[in-house]
Every structure is written in structure tokens, then in C-alpha cells.
C-alpha positions in Angstrom: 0.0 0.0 0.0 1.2 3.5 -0.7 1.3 6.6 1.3 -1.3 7.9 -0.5 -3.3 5.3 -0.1 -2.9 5.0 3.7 -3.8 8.6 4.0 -6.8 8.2 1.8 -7.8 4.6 4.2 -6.6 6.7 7.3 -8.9 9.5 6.6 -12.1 7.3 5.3 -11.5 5.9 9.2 -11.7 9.1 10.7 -15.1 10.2 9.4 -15.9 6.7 10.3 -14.8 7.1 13.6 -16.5 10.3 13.6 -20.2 9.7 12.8 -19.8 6.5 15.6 -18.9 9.0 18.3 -21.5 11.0 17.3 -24.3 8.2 17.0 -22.9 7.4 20.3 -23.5 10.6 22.1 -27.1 11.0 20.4 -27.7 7.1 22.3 -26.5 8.1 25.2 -28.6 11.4 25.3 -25.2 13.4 25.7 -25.0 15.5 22.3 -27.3 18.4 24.1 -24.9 18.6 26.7 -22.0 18.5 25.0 -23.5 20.4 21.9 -19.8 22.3 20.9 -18.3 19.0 20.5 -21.0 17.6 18.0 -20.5 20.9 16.5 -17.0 20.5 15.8 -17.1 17.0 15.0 -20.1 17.5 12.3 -18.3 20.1 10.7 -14.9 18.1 10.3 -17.2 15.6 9.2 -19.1 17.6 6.3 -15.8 19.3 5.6 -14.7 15.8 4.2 -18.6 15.0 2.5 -18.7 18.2 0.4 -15.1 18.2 -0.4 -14.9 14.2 -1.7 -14.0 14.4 -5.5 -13.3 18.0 -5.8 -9.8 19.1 -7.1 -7.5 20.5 -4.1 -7.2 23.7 -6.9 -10.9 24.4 -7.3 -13.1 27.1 -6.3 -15.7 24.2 -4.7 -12.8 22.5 -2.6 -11.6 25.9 -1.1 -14.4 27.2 -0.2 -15.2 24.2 1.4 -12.5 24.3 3.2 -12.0 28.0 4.4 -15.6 27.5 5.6 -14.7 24.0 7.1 -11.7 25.5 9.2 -13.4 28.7 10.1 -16.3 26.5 11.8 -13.8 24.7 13.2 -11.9 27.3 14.7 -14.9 28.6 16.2 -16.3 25.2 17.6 -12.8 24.3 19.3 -13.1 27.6 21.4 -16.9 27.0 21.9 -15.9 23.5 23.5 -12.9 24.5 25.4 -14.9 27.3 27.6 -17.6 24.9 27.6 -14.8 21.8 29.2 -13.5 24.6 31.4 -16.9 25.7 32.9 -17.8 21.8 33.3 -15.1 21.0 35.0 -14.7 24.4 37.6 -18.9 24.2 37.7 -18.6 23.6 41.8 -16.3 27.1 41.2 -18.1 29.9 39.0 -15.8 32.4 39.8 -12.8 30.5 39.1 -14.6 29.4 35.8 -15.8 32.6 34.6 -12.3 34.0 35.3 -10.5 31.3 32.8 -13.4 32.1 30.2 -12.3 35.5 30.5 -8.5 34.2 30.3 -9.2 32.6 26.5 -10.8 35.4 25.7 -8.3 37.5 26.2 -6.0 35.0 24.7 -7.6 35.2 21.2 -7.7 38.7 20.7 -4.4 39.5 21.7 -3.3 36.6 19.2 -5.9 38.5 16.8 -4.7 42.1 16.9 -0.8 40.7 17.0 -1.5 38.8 13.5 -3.8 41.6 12.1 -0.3 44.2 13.3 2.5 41.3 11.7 0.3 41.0 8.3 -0.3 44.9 8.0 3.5 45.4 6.9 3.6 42.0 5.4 1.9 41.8 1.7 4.5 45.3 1.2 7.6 43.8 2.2 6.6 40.3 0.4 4.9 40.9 -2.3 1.7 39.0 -1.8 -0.7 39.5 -4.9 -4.3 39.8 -3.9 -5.5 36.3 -5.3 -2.8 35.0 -2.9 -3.1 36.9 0.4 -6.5 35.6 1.5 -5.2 32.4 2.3 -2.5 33.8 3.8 -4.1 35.9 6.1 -6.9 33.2 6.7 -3.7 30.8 7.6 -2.1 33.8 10.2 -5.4 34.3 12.2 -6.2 30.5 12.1 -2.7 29.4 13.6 -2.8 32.3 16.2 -6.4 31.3 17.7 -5.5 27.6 17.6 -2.1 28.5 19.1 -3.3 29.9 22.3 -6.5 27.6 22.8 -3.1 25.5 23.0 -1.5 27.2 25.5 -4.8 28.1 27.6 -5.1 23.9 28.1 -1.9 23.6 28.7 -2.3 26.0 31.7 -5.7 24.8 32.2 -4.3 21.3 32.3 -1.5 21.9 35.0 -4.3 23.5 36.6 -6.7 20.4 37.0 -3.7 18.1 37.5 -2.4 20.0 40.6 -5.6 21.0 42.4 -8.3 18.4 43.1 -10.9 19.1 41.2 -13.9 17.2 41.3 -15.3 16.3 38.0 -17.3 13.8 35.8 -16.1 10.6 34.3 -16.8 12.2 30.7 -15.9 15.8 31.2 -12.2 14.4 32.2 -12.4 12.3 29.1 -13.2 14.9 26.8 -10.4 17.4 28.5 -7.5 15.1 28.3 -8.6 14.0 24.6 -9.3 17.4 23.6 -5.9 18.5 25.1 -4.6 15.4 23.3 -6.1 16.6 20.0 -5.6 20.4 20.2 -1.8 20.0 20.9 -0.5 17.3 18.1 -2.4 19.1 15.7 -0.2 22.5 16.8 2.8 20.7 16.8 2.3 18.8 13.4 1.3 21.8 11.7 4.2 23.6 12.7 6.4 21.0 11.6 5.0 20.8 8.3 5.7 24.4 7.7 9.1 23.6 8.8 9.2 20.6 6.1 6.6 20.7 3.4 8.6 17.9 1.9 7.4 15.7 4.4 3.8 16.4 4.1 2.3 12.9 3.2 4.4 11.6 5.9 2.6 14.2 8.7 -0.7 14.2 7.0 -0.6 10.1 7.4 0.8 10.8 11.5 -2.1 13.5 11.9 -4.8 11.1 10.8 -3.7 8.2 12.8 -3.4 10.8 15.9 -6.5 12.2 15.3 -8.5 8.5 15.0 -6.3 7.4 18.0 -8.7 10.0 20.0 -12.1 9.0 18.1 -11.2 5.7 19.6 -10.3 6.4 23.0 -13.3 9.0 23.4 -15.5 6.3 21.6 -14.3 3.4 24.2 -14.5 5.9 27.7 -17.2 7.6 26.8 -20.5 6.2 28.7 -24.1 7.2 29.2 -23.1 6.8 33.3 -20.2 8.5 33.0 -22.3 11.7 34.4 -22.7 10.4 37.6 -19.6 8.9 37.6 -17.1 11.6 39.6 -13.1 11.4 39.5 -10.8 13.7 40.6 -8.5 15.5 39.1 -5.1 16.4 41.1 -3.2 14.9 44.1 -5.4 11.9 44.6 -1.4 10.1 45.6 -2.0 12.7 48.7 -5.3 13.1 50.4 -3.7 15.8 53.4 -2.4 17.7 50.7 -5.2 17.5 48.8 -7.4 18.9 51.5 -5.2 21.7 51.8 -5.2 22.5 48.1 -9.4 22.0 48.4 -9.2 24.8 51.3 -7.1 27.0 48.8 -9.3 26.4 45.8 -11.8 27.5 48.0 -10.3 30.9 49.1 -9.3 31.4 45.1 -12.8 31.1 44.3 -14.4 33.6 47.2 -11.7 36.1 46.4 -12.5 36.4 42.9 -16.5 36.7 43.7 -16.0 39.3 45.8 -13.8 40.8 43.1 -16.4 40.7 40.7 -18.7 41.8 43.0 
């Protein structure tokens, strides 16, 4: 089998894998409540539907997929302040304070692309039936970058205080994290090495059907009820002094906001 072939098998998987998780969460009565991941995963999914047989140069397949990725962008920051609020919902303050946080995140990284491409088409010469992907490429990269580095923060978060959360909301996080952060580091390195891009497009695919799996497998209709805990579960004094702390965190930014 060639690469091309495995990339075309790899990705006929994914969509596979896709419309099963979704089936799943509509059986298990979870798609309302998690309605920003069936969100993103639909539009992946008809990304692939509408763009199956078009050229990779025609007008069909890029709209399809500037309109794909934009709905995607949008969706993955939908879902993460939806994971975040989940998972902090015994702590509004401390949730509506890392909502806030992304937020901030994404228009900083917004305004410092729109500033880097202002001088940019001048000083490279970008014609104007070029520079629309290019620009659509800058924003894109800087919002997925720092939903990146918000759950990576978020993450060391959740792993150092205990935080009490559901069976499925701790799946979807640690997938999510999972998926949000190969795809960053995979499309950096195919800008680094474009001549290796059937090579990363084959590792992305079996990355991104690794975490269909895993969320398909963990996923369950009790998983609700089901509570874990996040952070310092190898220390329970510890963890009671971190629960105190989480506490006063919480008060002190309601009475901020307040």
C-alpha cells in the first residue's frame, strides 16, 4: 500500500470514527450537553462529505474548506470554555475567570497577526489572489495556538488542584488537550518541512483516530454520575489543603467581581 493510499484509508477511518462517536452521544442522550463537540465533529465531518472528489485547486474545494476550518476554529473555542466551565462548575468564579482568560488570549493573538500582516503583503509581495489564504492561515494558527496554551495551563491546573469532575468531562479534556496540541505541533512541523507532508498528513490522521477511539471506548451514558478527581489523589492531606485553597481562590474572585 502506498502513502497515499494510507492517507486516503486513514482519513475514510476518521469520518468513520466520527459519525460513531456522534451516533454514540445522540444514544447516550449526551449531544445536548455536549453540543460544541458535536459541533465541531459535524463540521470536520461535512468538511470531508462536500469536499470528496473536488480538485485540491478548485473554487468548490476551497471554499469548502475555508468555511470548514473557520467553523472549526470557532467550535474548538466554543468547546474549550464549555470543558472549562464543566469542570470548575462547583467554582463559578474560578470558571468565569478562565473564560475571560481565553478570551483574552484570542484577541491578543488576533490584533498581534492583524499588526505582523499589516506590513507584510508590502515587504513580500503578496498578490491579492494569494493573500487571502495567507491571512486566513495567520489568524487561524494564532487562535489555535493559544487555545493550545490556555489547556496547557488549564491542564497543569486540573492536575495539581483536586478538582472534582465527571467521568466524561475528564475524558473529553484530556482527549481534547490530546487533540488540540499534536495538531499545533504537526502543523508547525509541516511548515518547517513541506517535503514531508504525506508523511505528517498520514501521523495526523492516525493521531486524530487514535482520540475517536479512546473517546468512543471511555465515553459512557453513566459517565455523568460517575465523579473522578483530578489532582493529588497520591496525597489526600495535601489534597485537602489545596481543596481549602481552591476555595479561598474562588471567594476572592467573587468578591472581586462583585
Amino acid at each position: 500500500m502506498s502513502l497515499a493510499d494510507f492517507v486516503g484509508w486513514s482519513g475514510y477511518a476518521t469520518s468513520v470514527a466520527q459519525a460513531a462517536l456522534l451516533a454514540e452521544l445522540a444514544w447516550f442522550g449526551l449531544a445536548q450537553r455536549y453540543i460544541w463537540l458535536v459541533a465541531f465533529l459535524l463540521s470536520d465531518l461535512l468538511q470531508v462529505i462536500l469536499a470528496a472528489g473536488a480538485s485540491s485547486r478548485s473554487l468548490r474545494y476551497a471554499y469548502v474548506y475555508f468555511a470548514g476550518q473557520a467553523a472549526k476554529s470557532i467550535f474548538a473555542v466554543a468547546l474549550s470554555i464549555q470543558l472549562w466551565q464543566l469542570a470548575l462548575a462547583a467554582y463559578p468564579a474560578l470558571a468565569r475567570f478562565g473564560r475571560r482568560v481565553l478570551i483574552y488570549l484570542l484577541t491578543a493573538s488576533v490584533l498581534v497577526a492583524a499588526a505582523g500582516l499589516a506590513l507584510e503583503p508590502a515587504r513580500s509581495g503578496i498578490h491579492s489572489f494569494t493573500a487571502f489564504p495567507h491571512y486566513f492561515n495567520a489568524f487561524e494558527g494564532a487562535m489555535e495556538l493559544m487555545v493550545v496554551v490556555f489547556w496547557i495551563a488549564a491542564a497543569a491546573f486540573l492536575l495539581w488542584y483536586p478538582v472534582e469532575v465527571s467521568r466524561n468531562v475528564a475524558v473529553f479534556i484530556g482527549g481534547f488537550v490530546f487533540y488540540a496540541l499534536q495538531r499545533r505541533v504537526l502543523l508547525f512541523l509541516l511548515n518547517a518541512y513541506p517535503e514531508s507532508s504525506g508523511v505528517l498528513s498520514a501521523v495526523t490522521l492516525i493521531f486524530q483516530l487514535s482520540c475517536l477511539i479512546f473517546w468512543i471506548a471511555t465515553v459512557r451514558r453513566n459517565g455523568e454520575a460517575l465523579k473522578t478527581v483530578t489532582g493529588h489523589r497520591w496525597n489526600p492531606a495535601e489534597a485537602k489543603r489545596l481543596l481549602r485553597q481552591l476555595d479561598e481562590i474562588n471567594e476572592r474572585l467573587q468578591q472581586m467581581a462583585r
